[in-house]
N, C-alpha and C positions, 0 to 999 in steps of 0.2 A: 618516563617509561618508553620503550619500544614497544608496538602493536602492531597486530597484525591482524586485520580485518577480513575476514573471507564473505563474499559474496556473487551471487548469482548473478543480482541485479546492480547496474550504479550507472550512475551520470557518464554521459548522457540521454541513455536512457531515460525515458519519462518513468510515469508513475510512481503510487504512494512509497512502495518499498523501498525503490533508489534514490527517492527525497530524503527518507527518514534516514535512511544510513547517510545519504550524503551531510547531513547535519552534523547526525553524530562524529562523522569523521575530523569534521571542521572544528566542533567543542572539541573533541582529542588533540589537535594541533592548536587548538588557540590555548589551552593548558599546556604547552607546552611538553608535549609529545610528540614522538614521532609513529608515525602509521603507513605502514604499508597495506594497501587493497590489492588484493589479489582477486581477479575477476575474470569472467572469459571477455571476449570480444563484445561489443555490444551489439543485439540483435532482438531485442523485446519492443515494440508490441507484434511485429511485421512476422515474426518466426524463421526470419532469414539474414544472416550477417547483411548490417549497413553495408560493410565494408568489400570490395571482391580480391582485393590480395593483402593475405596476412601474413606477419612470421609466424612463430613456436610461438616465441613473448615479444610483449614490447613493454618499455618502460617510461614512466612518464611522472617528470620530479617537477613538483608547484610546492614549493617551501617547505616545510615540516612532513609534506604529504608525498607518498610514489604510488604509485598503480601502475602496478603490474597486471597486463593484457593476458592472459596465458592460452592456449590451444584447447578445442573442443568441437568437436564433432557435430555437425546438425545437416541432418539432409530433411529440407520441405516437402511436406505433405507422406513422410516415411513414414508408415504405423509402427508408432513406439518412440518417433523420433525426438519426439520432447525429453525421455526416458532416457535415450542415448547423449543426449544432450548432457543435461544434468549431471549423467553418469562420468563422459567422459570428462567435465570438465573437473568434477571431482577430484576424479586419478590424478589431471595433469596439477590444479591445486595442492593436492598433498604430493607429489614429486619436487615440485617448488619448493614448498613447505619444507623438505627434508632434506632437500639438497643446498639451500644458502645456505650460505656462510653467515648471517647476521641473523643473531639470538634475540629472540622477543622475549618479556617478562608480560604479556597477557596476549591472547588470541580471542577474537570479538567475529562469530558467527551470524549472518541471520538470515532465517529460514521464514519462510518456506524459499527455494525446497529442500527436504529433509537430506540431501542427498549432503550440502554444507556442512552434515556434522562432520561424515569423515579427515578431510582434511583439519576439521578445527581440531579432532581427537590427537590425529597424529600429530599436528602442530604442536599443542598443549604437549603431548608425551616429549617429542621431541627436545622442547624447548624448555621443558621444563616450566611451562609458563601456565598461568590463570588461565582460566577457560570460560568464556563468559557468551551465554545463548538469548541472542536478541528475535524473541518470539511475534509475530507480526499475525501468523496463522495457525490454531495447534493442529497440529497432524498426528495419528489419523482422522479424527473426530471429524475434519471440515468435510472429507472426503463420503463421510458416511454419511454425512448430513445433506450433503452432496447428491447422495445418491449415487456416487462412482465407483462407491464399494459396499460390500456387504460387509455388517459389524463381525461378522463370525468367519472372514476369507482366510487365507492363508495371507495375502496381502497385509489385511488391517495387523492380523499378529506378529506378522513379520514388522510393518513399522511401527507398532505397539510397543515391542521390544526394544527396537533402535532406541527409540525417543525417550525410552526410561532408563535406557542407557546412557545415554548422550544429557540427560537434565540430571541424573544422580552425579557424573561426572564432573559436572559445570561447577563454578564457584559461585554464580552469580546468574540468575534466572530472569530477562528484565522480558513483561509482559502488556500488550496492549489495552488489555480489557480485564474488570473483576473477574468474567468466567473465565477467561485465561489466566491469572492467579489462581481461581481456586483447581481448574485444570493440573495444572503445575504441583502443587499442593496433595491433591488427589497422587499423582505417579511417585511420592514419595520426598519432592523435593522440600529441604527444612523452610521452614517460615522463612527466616533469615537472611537465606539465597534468595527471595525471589522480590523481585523489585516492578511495581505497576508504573510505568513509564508511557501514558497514553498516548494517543495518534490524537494531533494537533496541526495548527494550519500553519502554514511554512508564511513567512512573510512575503507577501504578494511583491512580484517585480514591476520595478518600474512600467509601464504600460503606456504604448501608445490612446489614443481616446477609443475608445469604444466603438467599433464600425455599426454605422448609421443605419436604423427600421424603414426600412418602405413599409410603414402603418402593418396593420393586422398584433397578432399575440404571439411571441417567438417563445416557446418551454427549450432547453435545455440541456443535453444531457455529455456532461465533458467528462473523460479517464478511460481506460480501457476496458475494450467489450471481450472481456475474460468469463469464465463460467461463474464467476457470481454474482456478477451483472444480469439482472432479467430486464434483454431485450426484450423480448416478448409484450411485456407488458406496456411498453414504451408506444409499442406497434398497433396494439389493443385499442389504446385509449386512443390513440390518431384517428383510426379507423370512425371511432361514435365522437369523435371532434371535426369530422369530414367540412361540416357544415355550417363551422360556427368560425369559420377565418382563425384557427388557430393551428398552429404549426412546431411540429418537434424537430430540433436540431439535432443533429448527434455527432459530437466529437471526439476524435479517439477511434484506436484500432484493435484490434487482440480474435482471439480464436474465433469470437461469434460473428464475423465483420463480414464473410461472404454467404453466411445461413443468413443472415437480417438482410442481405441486399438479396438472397434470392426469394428468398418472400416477400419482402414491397415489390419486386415484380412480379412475383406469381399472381400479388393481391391486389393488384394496382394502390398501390399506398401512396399516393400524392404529397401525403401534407407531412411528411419524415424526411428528411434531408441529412442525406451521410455527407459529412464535410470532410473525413479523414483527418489524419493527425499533423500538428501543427506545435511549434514549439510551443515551452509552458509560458514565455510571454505572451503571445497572439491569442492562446488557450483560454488564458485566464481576461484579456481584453475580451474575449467572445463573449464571457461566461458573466463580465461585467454588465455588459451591453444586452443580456438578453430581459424578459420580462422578470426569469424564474427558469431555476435550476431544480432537474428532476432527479433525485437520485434512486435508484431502485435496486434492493437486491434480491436478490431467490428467496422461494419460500420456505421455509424452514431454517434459514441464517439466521438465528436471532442474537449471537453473541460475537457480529460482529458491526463494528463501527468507522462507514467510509472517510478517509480523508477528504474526498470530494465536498463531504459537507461543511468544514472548517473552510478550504476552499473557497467553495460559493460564500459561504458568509461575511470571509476577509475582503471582497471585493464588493461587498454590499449590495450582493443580489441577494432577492427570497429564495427560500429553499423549500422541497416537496421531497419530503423520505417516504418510501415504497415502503417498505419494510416492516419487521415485529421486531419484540426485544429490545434489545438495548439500543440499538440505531436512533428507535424512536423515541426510548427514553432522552436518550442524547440531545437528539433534534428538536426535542419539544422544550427541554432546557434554554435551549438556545435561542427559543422563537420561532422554529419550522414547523411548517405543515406536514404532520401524519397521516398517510393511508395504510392500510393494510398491505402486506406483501400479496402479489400475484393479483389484484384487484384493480381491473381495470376502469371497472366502472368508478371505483372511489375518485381515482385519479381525474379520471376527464370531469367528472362532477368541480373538483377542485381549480383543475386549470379552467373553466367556466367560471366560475364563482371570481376568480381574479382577473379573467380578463373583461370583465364587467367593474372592477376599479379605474379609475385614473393611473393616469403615469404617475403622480404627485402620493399618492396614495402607495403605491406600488414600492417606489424609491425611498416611502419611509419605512415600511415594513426591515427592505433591505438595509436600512440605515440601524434598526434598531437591532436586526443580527448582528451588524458587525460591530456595537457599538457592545454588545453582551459577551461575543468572544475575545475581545480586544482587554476586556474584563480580566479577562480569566489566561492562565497561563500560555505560553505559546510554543511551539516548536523546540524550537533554540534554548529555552529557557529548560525544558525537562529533560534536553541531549546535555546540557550543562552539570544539570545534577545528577544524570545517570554518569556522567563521565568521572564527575567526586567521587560516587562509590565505585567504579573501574578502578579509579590510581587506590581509593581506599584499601584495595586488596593485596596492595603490597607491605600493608603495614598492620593489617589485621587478620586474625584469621574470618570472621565472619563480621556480614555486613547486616546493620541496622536494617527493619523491615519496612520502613514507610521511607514515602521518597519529597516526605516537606508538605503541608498543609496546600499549599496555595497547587502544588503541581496535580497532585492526587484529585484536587476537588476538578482540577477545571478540562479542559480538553478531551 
């Protein structure tokens, strides 16, 4: 098959999103496809092109695979400017999209942000090709939960609409989490179409050794400080840990990066230490290397479930989920420590309680994470079978609903 992949985010680019498509991508071509990604420049977690001179496009062929760069609009620190972002990179997406000359038989979206459906619609229409929506976040739902909109805005109806538009269209609905099936499910979409393809830990890269503890308790916190990430509570617990030689690191960039460094100076925060972003090798050697990795996210998130926790476990650190819901359903599967979301006292209680173990002690905890997720399905392995039901859809009209015993159970 030809494909043609639309997204926001991708390699190089960090984070969960542009891992998880960057896999997918990779099953697509290691089956024996060809894929073209269509993406703007990259410019995530920073909110500012790496790059400072660009064309319209550029293109860029590695075997079976091209990614196409295309044009998009961002000016830093613009109110709205994320919005303009998205938007324009849209337009120039589906211009591409309808002006090649080379015909796809499926088009593989994935969102967030919603803004990806367009191009994928036009594509699909254009090309006459499958339409397949790789769900990561549902929208509007996150947003309200969020608190960045009200259920009842003109906003949330206006992407209420989209999105039941754009999932009844689809031929193939693949989703991160049970609530996000039964989401999916709910706006109309048949059983059939929608495929649970969970978020799972990318196989850890080769890594240098682990850079070395000057003694005390190092907590952890590696990925991007996006909005549903709760800094805050990261800050909290530091704060009633002042005194007990324990200390939070924090790796990674994103919207929340200059509110959190203006509050540990407002509040003299000592024991939190912004490291900034670093590649995903050095990332994941930090995350190796530290006591215990903290994950935390907003309060009222409860149907969603961070990559960062597959992460830390595939490198055989402990892990400490913030969080309610499924997070912690998740994490507590797997051998992680549960606090409650927004609770900071839970937390520091907990990173006390551990740093009063040994190292020997410590390093088995982390050993029997990674020996439990190693268990159970991984990354590569569920991109693999979402990719059978992708080419499946050239030969069928509709796709079986489960995605294989072992994938569904694990990740």
């Amino acid at each position: 098959m030809k494909v043609a992949v639309v997204a926001h985010f991708y390699p190089p680019e960090p984070g969960a999103g542009a891992l998880r498509l960057h896999t997918l991508v990779q099953a697509l071509a290691a089956g024996g496809n060809d894929v073209t990604v269509v993406t703007p420049f990259p410019s995530f977690p920073r909110g500012e092109f790496s790059e400072a001179k660009r064309p319209l496009i550029r293109v860029k062929e590695e075997g079976r695979v091209r990614t196409v760069r295309i044009f998009s609009m961002l000016i830093p620190k613009l109110p709205g400017g994320r919005l303009l972002h998205w938007l324009s990179a849209a337009l120039s997406s589906s211009l591409y999209l309808l002006g090649t000359r080379e015909r796809f038989d499926a088009v593989v979206v994935s969102s967030p942000p919603i803004t990806v459906s367009l191009p994928g619609v036009v594509a699909s229409w254009r090309h006459r090709a499958r339409l397949v929506v790789d769900v990561r976040d549902v929208f509007p739902d996150l947003g309200v939960k969020m608190g960045v909109w009200k259920a009842d805005s003109p906003v949330v109806r206006t992407l209420e609409w989209l999105v039941r538009k754009l999932y009844r269209r689809a031929d193939l609905v693949s989703v991160v989490t049970p609530a996000g099936e039964a989401q999916a499910l709910r706006r109309g979409v048949p059983r059939s179409h929608v495929v649970l393809a969970r978020n799972a830990y990318e196989s850890a890269p080769v890594m240098s050794a682990p850079p070395k503890r000057n003694g005390g308790f190092t907590a952890i916190y590696a990925g991007n400080l996006g909005l549903t990430t709760d800094v805050d509570v990261l800050v909290d617990a530091a704060k009633l840990l002042s005194k007990d030689g324990i200390t939070i690191e924090i790796v990674g960039d994103g919207a929340q990066r200059a509110r959190l460094a203006e509050r540990m100076r407002n509040e003299a925060v000592e024991n939190v230490h912004c490291k900034g972003s670093f590649p995903r090798e050095e990332a994941m050697a930090m995350v190796a290397g530290a006591d215990v990795s903290v994950i935390p996210l907003r309060k009222g998130l409860t149907e969603s479930v961070p990559t960062k926790l597959y992460d830390s476990l595939s490198v055989g650190c402990p892990a400490i989920i913030v969080a309610d819901g499924e997070a912690c359903d998740e994490g507590a599967s797997l051998g992680a420590i549960c606090t409650p979301a927004g609770d900071a006292h839970a937390l520091a209680d907990q990173l006390r309680r551990l740093s009063l173990l040994d190292r020997s002690s410590l390093r088995r905890l982390g050993e029997e994470g990674q020996e439990r997720i190693r268990t159970r399905s991984d990354r590569a392995a569920i991109m693999a079978d979402l990719v059978r039901r992708i080419t499946a859809l050239e030969t069928t009209e509709e796709v079986a609903a489960p995605i294989t015993a072992d994938a569904a159970q694990g990740v």
